[in-house]
C-alpha positions as protocol buffer text, in pm:
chain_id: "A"
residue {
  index: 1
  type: UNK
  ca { x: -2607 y: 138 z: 853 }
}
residue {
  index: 2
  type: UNK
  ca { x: -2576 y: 379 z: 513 }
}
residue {
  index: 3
  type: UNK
  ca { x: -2501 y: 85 z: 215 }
}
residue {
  index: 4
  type: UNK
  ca { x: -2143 y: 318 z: 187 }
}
residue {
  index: 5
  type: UNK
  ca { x: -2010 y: 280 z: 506 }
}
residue {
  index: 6
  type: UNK
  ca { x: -2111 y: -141 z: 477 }
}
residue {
  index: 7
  type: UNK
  ca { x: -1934 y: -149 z: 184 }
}
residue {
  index: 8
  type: UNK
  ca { x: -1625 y: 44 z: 311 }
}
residue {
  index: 9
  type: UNK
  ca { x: -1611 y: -128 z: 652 }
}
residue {
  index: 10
  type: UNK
  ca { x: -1654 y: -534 z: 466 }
}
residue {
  index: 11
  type: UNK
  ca { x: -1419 y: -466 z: 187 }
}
residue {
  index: 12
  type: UNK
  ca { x: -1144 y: -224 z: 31 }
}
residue {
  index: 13
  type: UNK
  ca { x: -1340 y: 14 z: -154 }
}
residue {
  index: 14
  type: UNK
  ca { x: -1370 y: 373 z: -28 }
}
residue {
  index: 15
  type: UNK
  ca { x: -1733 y: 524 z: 65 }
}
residue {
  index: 16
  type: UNK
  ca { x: -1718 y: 771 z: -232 }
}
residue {
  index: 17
  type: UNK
  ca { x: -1595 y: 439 z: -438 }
}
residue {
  index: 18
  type: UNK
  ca { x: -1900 y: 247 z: -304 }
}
residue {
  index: 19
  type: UNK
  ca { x: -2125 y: 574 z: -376 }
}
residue {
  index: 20
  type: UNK
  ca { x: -2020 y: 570 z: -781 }
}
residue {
  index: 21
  type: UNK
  ca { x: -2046 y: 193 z: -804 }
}
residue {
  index: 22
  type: UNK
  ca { x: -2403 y: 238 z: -650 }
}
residue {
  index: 23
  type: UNK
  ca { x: -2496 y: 494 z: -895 }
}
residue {
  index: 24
  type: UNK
  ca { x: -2356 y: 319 z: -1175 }
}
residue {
  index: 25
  type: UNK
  ca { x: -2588 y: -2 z: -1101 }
}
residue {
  index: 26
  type: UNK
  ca { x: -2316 y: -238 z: -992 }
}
residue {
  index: 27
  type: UNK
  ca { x: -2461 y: -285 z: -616 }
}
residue {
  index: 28
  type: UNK
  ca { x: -2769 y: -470 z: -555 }
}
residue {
  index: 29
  type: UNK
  ca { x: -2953 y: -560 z: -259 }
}
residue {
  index: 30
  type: UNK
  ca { x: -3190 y: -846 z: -206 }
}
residue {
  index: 31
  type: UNK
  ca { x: -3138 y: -897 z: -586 }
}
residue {
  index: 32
  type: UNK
  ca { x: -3277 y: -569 z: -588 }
}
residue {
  index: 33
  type: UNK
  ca { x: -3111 y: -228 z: -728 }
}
residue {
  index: 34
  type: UNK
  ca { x: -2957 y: -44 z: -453 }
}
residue {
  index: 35
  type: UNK
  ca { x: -2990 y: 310 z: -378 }
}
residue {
  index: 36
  type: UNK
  ca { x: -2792 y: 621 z: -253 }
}
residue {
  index: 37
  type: UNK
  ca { x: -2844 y: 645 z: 128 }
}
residue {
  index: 38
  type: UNK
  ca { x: -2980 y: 336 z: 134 }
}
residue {
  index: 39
  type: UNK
  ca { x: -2989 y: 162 z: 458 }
}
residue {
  index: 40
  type: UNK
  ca { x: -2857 y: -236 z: 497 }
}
residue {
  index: 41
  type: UNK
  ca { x: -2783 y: -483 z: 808 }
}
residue {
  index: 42
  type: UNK
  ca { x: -2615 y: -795 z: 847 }
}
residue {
  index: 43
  type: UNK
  ca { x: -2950 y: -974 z: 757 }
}
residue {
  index: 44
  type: UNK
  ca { x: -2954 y: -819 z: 385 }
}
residue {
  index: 45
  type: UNK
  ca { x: -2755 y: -1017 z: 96 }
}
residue {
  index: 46
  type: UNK
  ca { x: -2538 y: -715 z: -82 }
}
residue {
  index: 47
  type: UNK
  ca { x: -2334 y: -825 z: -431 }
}
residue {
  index: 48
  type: UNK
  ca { x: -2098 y: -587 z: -614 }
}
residue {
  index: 49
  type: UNK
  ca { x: -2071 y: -718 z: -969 }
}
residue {
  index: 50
  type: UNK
  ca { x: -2206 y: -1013 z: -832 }
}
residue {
  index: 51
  type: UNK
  ca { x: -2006 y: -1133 z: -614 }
}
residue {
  index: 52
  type: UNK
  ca { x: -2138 y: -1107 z: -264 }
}
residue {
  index: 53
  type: UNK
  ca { x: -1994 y: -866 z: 10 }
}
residue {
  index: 54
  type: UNK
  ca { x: -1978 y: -1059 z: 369 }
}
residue {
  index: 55
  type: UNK
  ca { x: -1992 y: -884 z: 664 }
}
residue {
  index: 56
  type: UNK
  ca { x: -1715 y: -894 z: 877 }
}
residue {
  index: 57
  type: UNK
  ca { x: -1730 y: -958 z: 1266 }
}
residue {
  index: 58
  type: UNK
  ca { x: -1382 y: -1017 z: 1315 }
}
residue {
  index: 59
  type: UNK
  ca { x: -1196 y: -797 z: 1489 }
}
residue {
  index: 60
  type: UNK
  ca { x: -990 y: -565 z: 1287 }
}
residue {
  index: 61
  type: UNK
  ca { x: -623 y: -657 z: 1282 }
}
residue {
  index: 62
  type: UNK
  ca { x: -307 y: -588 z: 1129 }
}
residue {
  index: 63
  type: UNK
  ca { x: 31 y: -816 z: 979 }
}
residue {
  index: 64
  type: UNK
  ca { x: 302 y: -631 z: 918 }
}
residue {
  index: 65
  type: UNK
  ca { x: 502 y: -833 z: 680 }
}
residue {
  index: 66
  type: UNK
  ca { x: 930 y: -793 z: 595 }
}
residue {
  index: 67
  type: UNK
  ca { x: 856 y: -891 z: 221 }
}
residue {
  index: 68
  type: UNK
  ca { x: 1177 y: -1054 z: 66 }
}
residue {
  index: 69
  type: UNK
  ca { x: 1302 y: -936 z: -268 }
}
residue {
  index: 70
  type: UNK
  ca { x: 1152 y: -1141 z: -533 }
}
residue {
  index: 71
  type: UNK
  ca { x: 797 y: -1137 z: -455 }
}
residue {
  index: 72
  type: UNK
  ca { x: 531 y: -913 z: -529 }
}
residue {
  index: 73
  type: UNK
  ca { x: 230 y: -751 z: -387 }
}
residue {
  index: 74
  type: UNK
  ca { x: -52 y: -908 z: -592 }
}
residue {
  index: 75
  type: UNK
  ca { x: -257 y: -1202 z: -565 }
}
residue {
  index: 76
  type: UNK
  ca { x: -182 y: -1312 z: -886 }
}
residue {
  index: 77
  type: UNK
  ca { x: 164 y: -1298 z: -966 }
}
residue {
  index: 78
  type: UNK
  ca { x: 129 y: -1427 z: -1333 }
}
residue {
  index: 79
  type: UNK
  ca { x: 417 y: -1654 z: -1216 }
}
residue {
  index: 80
  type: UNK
  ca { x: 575 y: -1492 z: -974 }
}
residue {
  index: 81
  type: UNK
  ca { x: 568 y: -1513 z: -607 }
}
residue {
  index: 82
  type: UNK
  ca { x: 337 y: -1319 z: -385 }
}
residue {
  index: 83
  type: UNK
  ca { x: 321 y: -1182 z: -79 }
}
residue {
  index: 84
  type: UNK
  ca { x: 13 y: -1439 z: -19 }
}
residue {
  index: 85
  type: UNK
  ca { x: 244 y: -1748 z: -82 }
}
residue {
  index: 86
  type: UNK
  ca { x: 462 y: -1642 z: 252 }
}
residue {
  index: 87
  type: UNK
  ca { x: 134 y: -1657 z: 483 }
}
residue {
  index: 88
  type: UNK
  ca { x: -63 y: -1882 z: 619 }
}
residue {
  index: 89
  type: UNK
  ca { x: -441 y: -1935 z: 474 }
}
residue {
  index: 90
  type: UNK
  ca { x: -599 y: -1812 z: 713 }
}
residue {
  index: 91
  type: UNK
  ca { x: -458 y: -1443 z: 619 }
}
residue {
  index: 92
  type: UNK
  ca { x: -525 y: -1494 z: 252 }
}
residue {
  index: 93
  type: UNK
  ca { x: -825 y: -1287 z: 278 }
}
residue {
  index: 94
  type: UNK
  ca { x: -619 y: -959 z: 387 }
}
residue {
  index: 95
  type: UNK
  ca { x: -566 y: -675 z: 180 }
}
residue {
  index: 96
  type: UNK
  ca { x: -203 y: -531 z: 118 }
}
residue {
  index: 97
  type: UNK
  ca { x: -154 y: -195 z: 168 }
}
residue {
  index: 98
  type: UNK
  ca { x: 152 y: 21 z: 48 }
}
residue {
  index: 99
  type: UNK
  ca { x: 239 y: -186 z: -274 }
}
residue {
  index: 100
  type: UNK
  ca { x: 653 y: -266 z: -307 }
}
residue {
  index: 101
  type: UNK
  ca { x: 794 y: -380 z: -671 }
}
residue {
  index: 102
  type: UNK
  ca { x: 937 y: -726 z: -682 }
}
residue {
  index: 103
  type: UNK
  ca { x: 1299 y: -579 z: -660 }
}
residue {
  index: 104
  type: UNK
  ca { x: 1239 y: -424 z: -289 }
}
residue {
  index: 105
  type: UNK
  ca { x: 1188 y: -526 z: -12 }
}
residue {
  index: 106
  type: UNK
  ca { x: 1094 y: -483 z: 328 }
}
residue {
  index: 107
  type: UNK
  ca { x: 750 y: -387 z: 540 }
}
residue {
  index: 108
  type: UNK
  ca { x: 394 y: -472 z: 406 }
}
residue {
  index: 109
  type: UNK
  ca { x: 76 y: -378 z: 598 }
}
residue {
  index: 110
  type: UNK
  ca { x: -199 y: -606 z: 544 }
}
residue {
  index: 111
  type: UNK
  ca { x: -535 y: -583 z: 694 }
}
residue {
  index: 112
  type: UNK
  ca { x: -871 y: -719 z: 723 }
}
residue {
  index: 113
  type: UNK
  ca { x: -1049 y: -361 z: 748 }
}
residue {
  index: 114
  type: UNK
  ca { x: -1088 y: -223 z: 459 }
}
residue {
  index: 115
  type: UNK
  ca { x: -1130 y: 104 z: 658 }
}
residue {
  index: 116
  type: UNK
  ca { x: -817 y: 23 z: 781 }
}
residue {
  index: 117
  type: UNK
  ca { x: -726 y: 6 z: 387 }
}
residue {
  index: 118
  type: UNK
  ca { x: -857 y: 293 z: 298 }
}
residue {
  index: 119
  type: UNK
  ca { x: -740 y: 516 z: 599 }
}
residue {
  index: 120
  type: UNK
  ca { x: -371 y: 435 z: 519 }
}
residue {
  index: 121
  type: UNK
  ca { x: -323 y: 443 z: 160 }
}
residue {
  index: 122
  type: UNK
  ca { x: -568 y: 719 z: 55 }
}
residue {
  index: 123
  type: UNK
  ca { x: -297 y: 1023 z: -71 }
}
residue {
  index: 124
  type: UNK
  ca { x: -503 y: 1267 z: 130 }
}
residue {
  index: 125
  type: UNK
  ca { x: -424 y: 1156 z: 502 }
}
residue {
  index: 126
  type: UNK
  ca { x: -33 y: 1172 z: 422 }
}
residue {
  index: 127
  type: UNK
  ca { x: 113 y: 891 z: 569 }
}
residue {
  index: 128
  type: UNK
  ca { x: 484 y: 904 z: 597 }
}
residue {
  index: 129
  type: UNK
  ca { x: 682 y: 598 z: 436 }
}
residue {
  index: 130
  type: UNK
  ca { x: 1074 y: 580 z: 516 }
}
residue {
  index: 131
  type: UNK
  ca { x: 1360 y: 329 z: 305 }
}
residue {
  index: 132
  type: UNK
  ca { x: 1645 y: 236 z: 356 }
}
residue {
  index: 133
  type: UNK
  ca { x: 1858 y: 275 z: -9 }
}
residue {
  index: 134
  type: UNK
  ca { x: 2156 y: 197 z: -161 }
}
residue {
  index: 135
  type: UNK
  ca { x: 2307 y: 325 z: -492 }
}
residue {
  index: 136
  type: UNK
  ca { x: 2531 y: 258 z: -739 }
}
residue {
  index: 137
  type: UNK
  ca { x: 2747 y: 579 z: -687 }
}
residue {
  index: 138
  type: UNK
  ca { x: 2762 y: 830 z: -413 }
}
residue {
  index: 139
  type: UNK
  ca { x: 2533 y: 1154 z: -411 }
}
residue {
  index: 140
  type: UNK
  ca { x: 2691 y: 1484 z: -364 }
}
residue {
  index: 141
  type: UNK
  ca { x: 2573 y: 1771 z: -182 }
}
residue {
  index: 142
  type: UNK
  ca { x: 2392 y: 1976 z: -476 }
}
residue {
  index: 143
  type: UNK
  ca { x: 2234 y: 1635 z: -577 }
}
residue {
  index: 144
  type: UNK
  ca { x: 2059 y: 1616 z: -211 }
}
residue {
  index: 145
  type: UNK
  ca { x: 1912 y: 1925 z: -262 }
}
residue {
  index: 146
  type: UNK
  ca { x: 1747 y: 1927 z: -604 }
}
residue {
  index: 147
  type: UNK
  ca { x: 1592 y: 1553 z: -477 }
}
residue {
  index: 148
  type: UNK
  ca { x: 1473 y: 1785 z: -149 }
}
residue {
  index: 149
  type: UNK
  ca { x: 1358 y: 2027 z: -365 }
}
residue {
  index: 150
  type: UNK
  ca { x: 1186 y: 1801 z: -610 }
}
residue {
  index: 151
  type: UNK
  ca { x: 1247 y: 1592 z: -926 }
}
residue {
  index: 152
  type: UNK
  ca { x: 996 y: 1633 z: -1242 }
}
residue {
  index: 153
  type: UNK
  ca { x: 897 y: 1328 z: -1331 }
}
residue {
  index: 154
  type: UNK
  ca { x: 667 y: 1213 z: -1661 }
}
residue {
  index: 155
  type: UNK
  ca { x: 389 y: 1158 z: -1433 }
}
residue {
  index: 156
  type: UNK
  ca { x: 424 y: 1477 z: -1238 }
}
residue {
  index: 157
  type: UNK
  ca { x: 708 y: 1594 z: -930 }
}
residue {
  index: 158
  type: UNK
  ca { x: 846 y: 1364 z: -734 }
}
residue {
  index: 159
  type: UNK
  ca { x: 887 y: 1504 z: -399 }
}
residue {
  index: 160
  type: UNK
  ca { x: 1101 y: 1265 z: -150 }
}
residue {
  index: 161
  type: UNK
  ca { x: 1340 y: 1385 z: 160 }
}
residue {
  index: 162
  type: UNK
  ca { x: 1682 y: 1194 z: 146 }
}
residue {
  index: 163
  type: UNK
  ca { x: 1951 y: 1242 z: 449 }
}
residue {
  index: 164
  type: UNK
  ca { x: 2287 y: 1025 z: 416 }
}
residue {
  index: 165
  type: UNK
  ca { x: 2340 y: 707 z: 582 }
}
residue {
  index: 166
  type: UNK
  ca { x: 2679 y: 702 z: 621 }
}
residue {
  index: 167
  type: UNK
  ca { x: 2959 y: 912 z: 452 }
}
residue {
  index: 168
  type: UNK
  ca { x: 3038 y: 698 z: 195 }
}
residue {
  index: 169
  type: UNK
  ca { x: 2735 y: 889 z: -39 }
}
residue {
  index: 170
  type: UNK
  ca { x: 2616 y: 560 z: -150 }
}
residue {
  index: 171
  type: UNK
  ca { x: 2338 y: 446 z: 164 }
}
residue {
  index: 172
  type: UNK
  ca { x: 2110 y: 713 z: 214 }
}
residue {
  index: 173
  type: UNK
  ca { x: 1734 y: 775 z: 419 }
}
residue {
  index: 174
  type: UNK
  ca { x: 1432 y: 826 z: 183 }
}
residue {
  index: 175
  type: UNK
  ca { x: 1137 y: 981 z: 337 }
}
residue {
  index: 176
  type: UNK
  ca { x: 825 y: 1042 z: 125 }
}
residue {
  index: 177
  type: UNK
  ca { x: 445 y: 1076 z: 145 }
}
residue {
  index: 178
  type: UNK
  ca { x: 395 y: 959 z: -217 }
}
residue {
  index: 179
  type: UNK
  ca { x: 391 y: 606 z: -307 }
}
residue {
  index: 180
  type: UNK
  ca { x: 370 y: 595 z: -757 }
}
residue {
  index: 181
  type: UNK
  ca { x: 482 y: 317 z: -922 }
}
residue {
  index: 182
  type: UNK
  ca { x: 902 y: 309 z: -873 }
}
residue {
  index: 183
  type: UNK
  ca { x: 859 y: 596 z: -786 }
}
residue {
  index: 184
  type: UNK
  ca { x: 1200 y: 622 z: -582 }
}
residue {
  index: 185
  type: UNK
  ca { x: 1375 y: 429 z: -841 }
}
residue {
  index: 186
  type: UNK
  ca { x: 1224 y: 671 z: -1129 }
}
residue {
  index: 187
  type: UNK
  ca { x: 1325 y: 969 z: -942 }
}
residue {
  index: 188
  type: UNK
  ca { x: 1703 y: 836 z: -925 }
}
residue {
  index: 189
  type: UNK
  ca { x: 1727 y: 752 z: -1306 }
}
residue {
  index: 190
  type: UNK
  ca { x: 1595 y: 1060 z: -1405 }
}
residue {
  index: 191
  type: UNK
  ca { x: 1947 y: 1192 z: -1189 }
}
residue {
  index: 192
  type: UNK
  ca { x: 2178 y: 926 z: -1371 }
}
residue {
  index: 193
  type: UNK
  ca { x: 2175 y: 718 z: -1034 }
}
residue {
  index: 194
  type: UNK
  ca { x: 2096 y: 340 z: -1049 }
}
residue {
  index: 195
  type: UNK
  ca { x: 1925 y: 206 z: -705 }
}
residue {
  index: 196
  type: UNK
  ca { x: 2101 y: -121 z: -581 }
}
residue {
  index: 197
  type: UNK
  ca { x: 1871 y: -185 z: -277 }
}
residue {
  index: 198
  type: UNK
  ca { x: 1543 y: -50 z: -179 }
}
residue {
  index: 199
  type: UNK
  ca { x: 1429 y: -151 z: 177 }
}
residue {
  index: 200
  type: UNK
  ca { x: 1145 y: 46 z: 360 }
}
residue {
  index: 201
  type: UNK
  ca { x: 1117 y: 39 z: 721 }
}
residue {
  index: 202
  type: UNK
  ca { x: 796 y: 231 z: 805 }
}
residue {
  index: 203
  type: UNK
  ca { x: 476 y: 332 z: 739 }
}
residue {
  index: 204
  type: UNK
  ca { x: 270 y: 572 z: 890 }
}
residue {
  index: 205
  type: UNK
  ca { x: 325 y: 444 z: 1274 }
}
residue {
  index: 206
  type: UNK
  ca { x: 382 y: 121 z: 1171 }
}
residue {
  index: 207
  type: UNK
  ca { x: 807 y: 17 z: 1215 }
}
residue {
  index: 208
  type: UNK
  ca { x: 973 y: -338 z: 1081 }
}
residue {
  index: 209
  type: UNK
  ca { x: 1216 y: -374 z: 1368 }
}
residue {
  index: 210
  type: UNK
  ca { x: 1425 y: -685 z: 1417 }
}
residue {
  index: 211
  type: UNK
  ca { x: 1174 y: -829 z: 1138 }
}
residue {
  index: 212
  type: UNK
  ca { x: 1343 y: -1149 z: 921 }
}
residue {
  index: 213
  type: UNK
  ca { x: 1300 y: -1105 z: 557 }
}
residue {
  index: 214
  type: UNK
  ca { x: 965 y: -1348 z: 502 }
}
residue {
  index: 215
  type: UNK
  ca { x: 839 y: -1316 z: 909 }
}
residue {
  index: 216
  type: UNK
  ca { x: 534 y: -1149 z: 1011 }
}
residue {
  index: 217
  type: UNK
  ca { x: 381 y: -1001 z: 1326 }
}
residue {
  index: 218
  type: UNK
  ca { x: 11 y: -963 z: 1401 }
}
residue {
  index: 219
  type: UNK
  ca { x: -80 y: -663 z: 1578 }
}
């Protein structure tokens, strides 16, 4: 097997990821250098930075998680909860994918493929993430469309759909392929609007369901 696709398949870094830190001297095999193209098995001892990259012959799975408000999607939380203090050890090891601030809540994917990692999250396979959102006053008609159309933003256009929940303005549908930092809340600000509640209920293929907020499902 090419050293990339080891590295992509036993942890979360891309192959083009694994390719620079290769050429930049961080991999070594067999305390050895490694090379572009260079082949590796199961048998060969591969660090990153020194810390070792294990093989993994598990199966690949998937949690999907209904993260409560107050946690956050880290595993340090520099004292505050994770997302790792809800599950059991033995999923400690996962990797998060599709990062929610500590105000929102709702589904987390995390996996134990960082193929897996890399096949959801990377911007250029556009993977479809829908909320549930509440706000602090109701939109109006010409509001819906410039947020359709697209919101400028410091760190470049914000581009989310947004249908109404109900008539009351206030609980509305935000579909988006994006995922910046607050990037839903930033794009409601910028508007005058506050958001209340932020609660996504699908990624990609992946839907929450009858999910409690803290429970967990392994697919």
């Amino acid at each position: 097997m090419r050293l990339n696709k080891y590295i992509s398949e036993n942890t979360s870094y891309s192959r083009r990821k694994a390719d620079h830190l290769i050429s930049i001297g961080s991999v070594t095999i067999n305390n050895k250098p490694a090379t572009l193209g260079q082949e590796v098995n199961d048998q060969d001892q591969v660090f990153i930075d020194d810390k070792i990259v294990r093989p993994i012959h598990s199966k690949t799975a998937i949690l999907i998680l209904n993260k409560p408000v107050g946690y956050v999607c880290s595993r340090n939380g520099q004292g505050s909860k994770t997302v790792y203090d809800i599950l059991p050890l033995e999923f400690r090891n996962y990797n998060y994918i599709g990062r929610l601030d500590k105000d929102s809540s709702g589904l987390i994917l995390l996996t134990n493929s960082g193929q897996l990692v890399n096949e959801l999250s990377h911007p250029s396979n556009q993977k479809l993430k829908t909320y549930n959102v509440m706000l602090d006053k109701p939109l109006n008609q010409n509001v819906i469309n410039t947020l359709n159309r697209g919101v400028k933003l410091a760190d470049g256009t914000s581009k989310i759909q947004v249908t109404p929940l109900y008539s009351n303005g206030k609980n509305i549908e935000v579909t988006m392929i994006e995922g910046r930092n607050r990037q839903i809340r930033r794009t409601f600000e910028s508007l005058g609007f506050k958001v209340v509640k932020l609660h996504r209920i699908k990624f990609a293929d992946y839907i929450l369901g009858n999910l409690k907020p803290g429970a967990y499902i392994l697919k």
